[in-house]
Short mmCIF file of the C-alpha atoms (twelve columns), coordinates in Angstrom:
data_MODEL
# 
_entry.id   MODEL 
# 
loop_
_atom_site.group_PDB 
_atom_site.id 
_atom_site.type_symbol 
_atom_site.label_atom_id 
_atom_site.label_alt_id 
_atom_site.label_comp_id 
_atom_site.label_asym_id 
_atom_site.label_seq_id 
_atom_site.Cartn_x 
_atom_site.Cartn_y 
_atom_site.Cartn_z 
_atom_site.pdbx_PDB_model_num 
ATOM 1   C CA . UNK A 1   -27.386 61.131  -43.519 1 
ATOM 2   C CA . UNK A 2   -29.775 58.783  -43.406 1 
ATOM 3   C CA . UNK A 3   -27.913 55.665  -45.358 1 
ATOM 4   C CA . UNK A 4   -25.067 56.890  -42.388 1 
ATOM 5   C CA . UNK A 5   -27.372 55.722  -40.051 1 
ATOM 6   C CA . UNK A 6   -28.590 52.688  -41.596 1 
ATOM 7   C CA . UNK A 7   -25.028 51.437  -41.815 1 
ATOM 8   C CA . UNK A 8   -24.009 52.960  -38.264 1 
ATOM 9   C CA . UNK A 9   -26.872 50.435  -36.842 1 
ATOM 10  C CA . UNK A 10  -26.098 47.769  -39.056 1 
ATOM 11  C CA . UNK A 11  -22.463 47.634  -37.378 1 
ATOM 12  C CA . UNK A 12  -24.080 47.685  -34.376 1 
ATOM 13  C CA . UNK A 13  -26.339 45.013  -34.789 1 
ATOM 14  C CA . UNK A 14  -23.476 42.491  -36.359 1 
ATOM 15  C CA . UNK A 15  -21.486 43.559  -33.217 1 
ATOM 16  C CA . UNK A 16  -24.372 42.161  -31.040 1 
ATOM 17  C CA . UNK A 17  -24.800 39.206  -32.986 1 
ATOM 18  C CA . UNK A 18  -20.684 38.549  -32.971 1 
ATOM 19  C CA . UNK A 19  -20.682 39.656  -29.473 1 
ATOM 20  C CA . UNK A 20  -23.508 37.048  -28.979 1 
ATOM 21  C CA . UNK A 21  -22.242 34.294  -30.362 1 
ATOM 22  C CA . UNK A 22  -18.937 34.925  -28.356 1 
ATOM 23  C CA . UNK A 23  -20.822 35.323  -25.168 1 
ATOM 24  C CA . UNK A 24  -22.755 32.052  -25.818 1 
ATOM 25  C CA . UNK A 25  -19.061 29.894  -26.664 1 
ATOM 26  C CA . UNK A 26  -17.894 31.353  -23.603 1 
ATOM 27  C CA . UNK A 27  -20.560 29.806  -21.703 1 
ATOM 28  C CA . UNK A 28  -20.592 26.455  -23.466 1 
ATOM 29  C CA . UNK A 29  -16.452 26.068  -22.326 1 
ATOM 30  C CA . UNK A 30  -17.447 26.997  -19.360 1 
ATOM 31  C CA . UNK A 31  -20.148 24.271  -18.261 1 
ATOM 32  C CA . UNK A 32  -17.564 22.040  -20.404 1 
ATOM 33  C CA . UNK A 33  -15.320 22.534  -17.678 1 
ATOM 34  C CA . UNK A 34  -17.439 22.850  -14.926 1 
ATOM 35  C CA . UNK A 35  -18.837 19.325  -15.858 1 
ATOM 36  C CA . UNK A 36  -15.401 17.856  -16.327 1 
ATOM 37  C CA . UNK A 37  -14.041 19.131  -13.254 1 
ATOM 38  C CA . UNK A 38  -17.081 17.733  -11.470 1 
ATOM 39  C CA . UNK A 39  -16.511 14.484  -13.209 1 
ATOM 40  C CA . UNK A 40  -12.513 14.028  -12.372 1 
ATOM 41  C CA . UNK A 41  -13.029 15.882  -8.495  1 
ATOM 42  C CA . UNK A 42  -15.958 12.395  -7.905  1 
ATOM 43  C CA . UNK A 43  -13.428 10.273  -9.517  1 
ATOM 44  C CA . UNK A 44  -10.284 11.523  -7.421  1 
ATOM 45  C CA . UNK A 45  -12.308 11.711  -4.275  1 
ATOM 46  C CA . UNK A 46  -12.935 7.911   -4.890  1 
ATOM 47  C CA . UNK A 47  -9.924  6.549   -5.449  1 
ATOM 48  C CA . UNK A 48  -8.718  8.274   -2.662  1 
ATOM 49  C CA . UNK A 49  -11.090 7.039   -0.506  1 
ATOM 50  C CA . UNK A 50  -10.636 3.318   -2.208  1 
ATOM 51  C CA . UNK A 51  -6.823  3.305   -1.638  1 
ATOM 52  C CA . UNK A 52  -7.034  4.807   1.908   1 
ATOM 53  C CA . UNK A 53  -9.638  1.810   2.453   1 
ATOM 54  C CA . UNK A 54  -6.737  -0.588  0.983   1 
ATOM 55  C CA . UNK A 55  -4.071  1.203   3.136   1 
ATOM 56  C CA . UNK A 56  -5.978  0.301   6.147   1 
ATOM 57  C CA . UNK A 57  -6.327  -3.006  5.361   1 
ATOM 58  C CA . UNK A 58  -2.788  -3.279  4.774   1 
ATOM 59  C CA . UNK A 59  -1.883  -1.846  8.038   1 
ATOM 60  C CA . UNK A 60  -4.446  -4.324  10.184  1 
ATOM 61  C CA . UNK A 61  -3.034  -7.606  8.237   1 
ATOM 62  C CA . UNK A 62  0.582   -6.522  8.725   1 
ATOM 63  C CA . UNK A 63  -0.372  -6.209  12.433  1 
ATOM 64  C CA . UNK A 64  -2.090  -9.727  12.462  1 
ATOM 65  C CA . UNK A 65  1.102   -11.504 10.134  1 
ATOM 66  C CA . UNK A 66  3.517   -9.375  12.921  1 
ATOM 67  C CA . UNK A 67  1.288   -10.740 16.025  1 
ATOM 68  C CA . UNK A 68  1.120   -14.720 14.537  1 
ATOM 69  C CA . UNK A 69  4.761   -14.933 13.395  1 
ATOM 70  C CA . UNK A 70  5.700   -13.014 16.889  1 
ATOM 71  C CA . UNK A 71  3.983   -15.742 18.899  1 
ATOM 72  C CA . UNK A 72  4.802   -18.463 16.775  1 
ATOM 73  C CA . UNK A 73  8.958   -17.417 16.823  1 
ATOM 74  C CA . UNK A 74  7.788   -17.724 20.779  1 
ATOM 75  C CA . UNK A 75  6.388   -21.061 21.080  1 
ATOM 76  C CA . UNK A 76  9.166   -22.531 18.719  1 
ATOM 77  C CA . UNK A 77  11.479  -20.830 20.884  1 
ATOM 78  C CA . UNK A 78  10.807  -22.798 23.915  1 
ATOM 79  C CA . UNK A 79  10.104  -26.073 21.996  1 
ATOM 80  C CA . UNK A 80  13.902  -25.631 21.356  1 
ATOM 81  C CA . UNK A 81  14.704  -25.262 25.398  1 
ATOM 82  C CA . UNK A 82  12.389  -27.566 25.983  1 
ATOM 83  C CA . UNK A 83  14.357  -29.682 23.290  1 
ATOM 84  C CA . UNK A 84  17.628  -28.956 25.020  1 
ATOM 85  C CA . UNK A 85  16.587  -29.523 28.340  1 
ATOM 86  C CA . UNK A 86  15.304  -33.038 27.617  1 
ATOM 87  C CA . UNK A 87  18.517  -33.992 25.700  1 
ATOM 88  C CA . UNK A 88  20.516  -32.125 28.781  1 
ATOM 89  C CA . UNK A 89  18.693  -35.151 31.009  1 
ATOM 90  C CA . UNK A 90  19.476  -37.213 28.841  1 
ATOM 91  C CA . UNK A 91  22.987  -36.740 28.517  1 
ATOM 92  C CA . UNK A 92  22.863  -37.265 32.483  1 
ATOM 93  C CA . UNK A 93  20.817  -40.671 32.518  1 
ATOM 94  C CA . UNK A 94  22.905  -42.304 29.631  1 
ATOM 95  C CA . UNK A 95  26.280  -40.754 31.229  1 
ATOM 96  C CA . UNK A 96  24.815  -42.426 34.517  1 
ATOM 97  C CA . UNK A 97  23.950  -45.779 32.623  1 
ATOM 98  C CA . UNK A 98  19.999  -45.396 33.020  1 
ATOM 99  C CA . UNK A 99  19.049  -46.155 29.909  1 
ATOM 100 C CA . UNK A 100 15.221  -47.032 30.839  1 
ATOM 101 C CA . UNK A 101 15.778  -43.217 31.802  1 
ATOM 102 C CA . UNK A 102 17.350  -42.135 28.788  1 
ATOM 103 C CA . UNK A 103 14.818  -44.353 26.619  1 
ATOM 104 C CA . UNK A 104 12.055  -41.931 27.844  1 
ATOM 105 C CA . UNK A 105 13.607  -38.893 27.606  1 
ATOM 106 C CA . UNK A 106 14.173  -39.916 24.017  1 
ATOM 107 C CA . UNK A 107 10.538  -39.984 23.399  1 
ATOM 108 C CA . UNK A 108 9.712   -36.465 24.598  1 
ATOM 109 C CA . UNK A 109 11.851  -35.013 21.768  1 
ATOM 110 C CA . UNK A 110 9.185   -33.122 19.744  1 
ATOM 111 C CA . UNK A 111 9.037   -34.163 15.963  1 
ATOM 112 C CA . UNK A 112 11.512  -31.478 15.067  1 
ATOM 113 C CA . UNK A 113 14.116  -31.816 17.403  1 
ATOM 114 C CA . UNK A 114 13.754  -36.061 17.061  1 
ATOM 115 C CA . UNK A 115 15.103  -36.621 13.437  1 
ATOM 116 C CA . UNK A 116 18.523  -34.384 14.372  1 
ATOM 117 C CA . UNK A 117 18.569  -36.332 17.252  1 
ATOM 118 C CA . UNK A 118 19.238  -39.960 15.453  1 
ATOM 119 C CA . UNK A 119 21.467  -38.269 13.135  1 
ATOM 120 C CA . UNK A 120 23.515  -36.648 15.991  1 
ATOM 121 C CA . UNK A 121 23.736  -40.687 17.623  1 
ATOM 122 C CA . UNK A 122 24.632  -41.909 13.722  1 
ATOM 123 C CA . UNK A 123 27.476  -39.411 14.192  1 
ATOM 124 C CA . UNK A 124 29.165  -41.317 17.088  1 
ATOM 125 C CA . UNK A 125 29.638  -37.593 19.200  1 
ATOM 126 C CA . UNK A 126 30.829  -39.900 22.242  1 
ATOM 127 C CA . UNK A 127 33.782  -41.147 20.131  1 
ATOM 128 C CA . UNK A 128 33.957  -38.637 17.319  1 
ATOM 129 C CA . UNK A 129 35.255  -34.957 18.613  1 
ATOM 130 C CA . UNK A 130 34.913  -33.639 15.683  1 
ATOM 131 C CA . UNK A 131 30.808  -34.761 15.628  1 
ATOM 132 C CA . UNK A 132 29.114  -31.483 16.540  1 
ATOM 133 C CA . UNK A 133 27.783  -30.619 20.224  1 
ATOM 134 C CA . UNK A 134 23.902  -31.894 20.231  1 
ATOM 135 C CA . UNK A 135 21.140  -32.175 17.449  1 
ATOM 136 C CA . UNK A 136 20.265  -28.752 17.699  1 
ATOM 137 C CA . UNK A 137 23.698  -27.871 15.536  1 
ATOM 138 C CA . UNK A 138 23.004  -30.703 13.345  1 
ATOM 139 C CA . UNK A 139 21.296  -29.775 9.711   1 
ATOM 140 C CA . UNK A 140 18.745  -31.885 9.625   1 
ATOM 141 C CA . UNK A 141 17.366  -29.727 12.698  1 
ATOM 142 C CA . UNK A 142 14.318  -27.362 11.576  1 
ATOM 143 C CA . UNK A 143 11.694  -25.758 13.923  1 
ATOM 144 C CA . UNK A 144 9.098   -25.660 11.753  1 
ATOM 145 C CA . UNK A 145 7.504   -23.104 14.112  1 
ATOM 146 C CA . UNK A 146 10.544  -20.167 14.406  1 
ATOM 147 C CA . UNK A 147 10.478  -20.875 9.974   1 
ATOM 148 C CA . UNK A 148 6.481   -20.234 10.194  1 
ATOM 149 C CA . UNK A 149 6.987   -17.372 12.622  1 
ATOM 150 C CA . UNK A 150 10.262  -15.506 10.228  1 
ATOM 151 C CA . UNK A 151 7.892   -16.169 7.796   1 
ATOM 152 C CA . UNK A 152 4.770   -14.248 9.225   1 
ATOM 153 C CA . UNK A 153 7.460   -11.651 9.725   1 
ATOM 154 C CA . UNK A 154 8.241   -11.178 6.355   1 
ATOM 155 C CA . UNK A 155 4.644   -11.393 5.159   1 
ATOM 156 C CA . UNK A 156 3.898   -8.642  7.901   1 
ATOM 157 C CA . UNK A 157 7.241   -6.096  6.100   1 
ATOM 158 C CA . UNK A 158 5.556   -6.818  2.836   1 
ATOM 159 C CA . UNK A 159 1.839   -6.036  4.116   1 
ATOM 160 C CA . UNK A 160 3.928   -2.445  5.842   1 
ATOM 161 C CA . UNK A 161 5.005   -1.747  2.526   1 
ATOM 162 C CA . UNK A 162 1.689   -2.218  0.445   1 
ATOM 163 C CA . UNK A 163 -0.064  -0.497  3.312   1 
ATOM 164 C CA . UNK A 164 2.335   2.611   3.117   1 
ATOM 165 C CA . UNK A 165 2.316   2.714   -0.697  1 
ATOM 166 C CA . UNK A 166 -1.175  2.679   -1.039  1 
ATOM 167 C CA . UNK A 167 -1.286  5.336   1.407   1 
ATOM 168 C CA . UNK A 168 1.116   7.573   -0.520  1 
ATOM 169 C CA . UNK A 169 -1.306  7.048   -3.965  1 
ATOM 170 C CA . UNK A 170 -4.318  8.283   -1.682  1 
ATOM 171 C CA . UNK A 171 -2.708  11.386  -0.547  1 
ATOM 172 C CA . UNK A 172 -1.822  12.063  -4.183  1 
ATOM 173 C CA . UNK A 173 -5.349  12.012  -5.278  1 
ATOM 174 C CA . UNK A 174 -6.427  14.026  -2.135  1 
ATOM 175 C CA . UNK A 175 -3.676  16.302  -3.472  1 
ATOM 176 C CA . UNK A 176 -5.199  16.148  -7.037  1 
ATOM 177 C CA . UNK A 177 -9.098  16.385  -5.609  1 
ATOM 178 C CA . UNK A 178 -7.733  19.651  -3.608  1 
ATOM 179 C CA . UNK A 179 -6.366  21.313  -7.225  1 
ATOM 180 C CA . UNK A 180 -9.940  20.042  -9.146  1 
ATOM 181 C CA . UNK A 181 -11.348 22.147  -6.292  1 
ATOM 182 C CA . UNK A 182 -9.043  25.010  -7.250  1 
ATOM 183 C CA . UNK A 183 -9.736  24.578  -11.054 1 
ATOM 184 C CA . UNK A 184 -13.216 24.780  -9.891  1 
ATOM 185 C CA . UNK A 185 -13.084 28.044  -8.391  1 
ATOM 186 C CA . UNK A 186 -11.644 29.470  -11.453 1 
ATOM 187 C CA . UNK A 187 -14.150 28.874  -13.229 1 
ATOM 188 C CA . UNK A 188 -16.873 30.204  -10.953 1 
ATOM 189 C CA . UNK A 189 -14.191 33.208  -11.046 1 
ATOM 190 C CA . UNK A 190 -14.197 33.749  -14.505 1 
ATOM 191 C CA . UNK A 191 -18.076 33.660  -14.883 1 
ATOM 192 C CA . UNK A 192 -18.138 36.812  -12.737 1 
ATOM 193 C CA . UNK A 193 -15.969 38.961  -15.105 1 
ATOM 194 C CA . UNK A 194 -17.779 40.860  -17.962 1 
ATOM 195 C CA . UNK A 195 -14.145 41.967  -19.861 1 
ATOM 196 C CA . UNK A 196 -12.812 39.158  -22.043 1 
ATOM 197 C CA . UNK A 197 -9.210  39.621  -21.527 1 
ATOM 198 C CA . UNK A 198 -9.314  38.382  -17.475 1 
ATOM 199 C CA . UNK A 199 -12.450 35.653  -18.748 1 
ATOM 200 C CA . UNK A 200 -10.245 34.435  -20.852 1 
ATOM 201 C CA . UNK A 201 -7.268  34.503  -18.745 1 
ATOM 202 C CA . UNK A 202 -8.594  32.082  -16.343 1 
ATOM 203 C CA . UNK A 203 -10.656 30.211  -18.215 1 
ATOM 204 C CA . UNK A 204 -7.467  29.555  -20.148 1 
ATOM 205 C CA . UNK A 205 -5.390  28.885  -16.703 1 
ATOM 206 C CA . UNK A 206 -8.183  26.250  -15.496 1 
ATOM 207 C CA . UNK A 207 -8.221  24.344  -19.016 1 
ATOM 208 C CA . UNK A 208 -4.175  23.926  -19.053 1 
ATOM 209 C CA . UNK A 209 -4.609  23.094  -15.268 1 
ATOM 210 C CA . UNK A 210 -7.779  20.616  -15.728 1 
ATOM 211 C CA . UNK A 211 -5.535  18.655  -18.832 1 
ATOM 212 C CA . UNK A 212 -2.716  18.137  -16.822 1 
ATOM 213 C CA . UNK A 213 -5.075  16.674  -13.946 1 
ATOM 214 C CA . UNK A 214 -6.327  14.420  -16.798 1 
ATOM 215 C CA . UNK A 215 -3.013  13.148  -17.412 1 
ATOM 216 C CA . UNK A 216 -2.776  12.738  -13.910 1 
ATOM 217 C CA . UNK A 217 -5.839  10.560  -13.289 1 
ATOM 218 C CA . UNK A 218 -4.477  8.695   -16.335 1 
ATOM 219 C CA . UNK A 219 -1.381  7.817   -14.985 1 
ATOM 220 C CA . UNK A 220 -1.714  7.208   -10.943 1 
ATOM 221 C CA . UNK A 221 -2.579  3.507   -10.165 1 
ATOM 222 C CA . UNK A 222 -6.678  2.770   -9.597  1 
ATOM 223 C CA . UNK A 223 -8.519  0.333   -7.138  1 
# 
């Protein structure tokens, strides 16, 4: 009866210790976790912050490039009527014979509108009808300032575009920094529960969900 006993509290005791050893591996995964989860939530809350910072940034300098190239496309615009209203006058002082007239008008071209205009004379338009209708149809006619100001525009789509992108990356780590803070719950869960089988459950669940969130943080682009 006695050596029953004995043995009876052996069992017992290498229960405890089993039990004990369990109970202490349990806890280790769990401030594994816990630490990890703290680790990747910091990490996604930063990047999330640094790309919303960068989508910002984005946004303001597509605003500026849209503001320059609009004003620019402006000016150059009425350089042009300016152009054409000049060469207008001095269709009417050369028709009229006036050439002291004409020879000033010919001065206020601006630098763009001034090389198209000697090419459009070189063309003979007063005896060729096939010569086109003033310089501003001729090729060799830029405005340097509507080029700058499509230019600016196209700067200002690209800036858009970054600005929006980098705004969609920062809502997926907000999205990822929300589901750390789930993971994190789970875990504060599972320390509550004294049965192994729902412990283990979500412990389990958190770990599956915390490695995919790895793979995650691995993959999205980082500022």
């Amino acid at each position: 009866m006695a050596e029953h006993s004995m043995n009876v509290e052996i069992a017992h005791k290498l229960h405890e210790k089993k039990e004990g050893r369990l109970e202490g591996r349990l806890e280790i995964l769990e401030a594994f976790l816990l630490a990890i989860v703290a680790v990747a939530t910091a990490w996604s809350g930063y990047q999330a912050a640094r790309w919303d910072g960068q989508s910002a940034a984005s946004y303001a300098q597509a605003t500026a490039y849209r503001v320059d190239g609009d004003n620019s496309i402006t000016i150059g615009g009425e350089e042009r009527l300016q152009d054409v209203s000049t060469f207008n006058t001095w269709l009417l002082a050369k028709s009229s014979g006036n050439e002291k007239m004409a020879g000033l008008l010919e001065r206020r071209f601006s630098e763009d509108y001034e090389p198209a205009f000697r090419a459009w004379l070189a063309a003979d338009p007063f005896n060729d009808p096939k010569a086109p209708p003033g310089p501003a149809f001729m090729p060799e006619y830029h405005n340097h300032l509507e080029k700058e100001g499509f230019e600016l525009r196209h700067q200002a789509t690209e800036a858009f575009e970054l600005g929006r992108t980098s705004r969609e990356i920062g809502e997926d780590y907000v999205r990822l920094t929300v589901f750390l803070a789930t993971i994190l719950f789970m875990v504060a869960i599972a320390q509550r529960f004294e049965h192994r089988l729902p412990r283990f459950g979500l412990l389990g669940i958190a770990a599956i969900g915390m490695g995919v969130t790895a793979i995650l943080l691995i993959i999205y682009p980082q500022v």
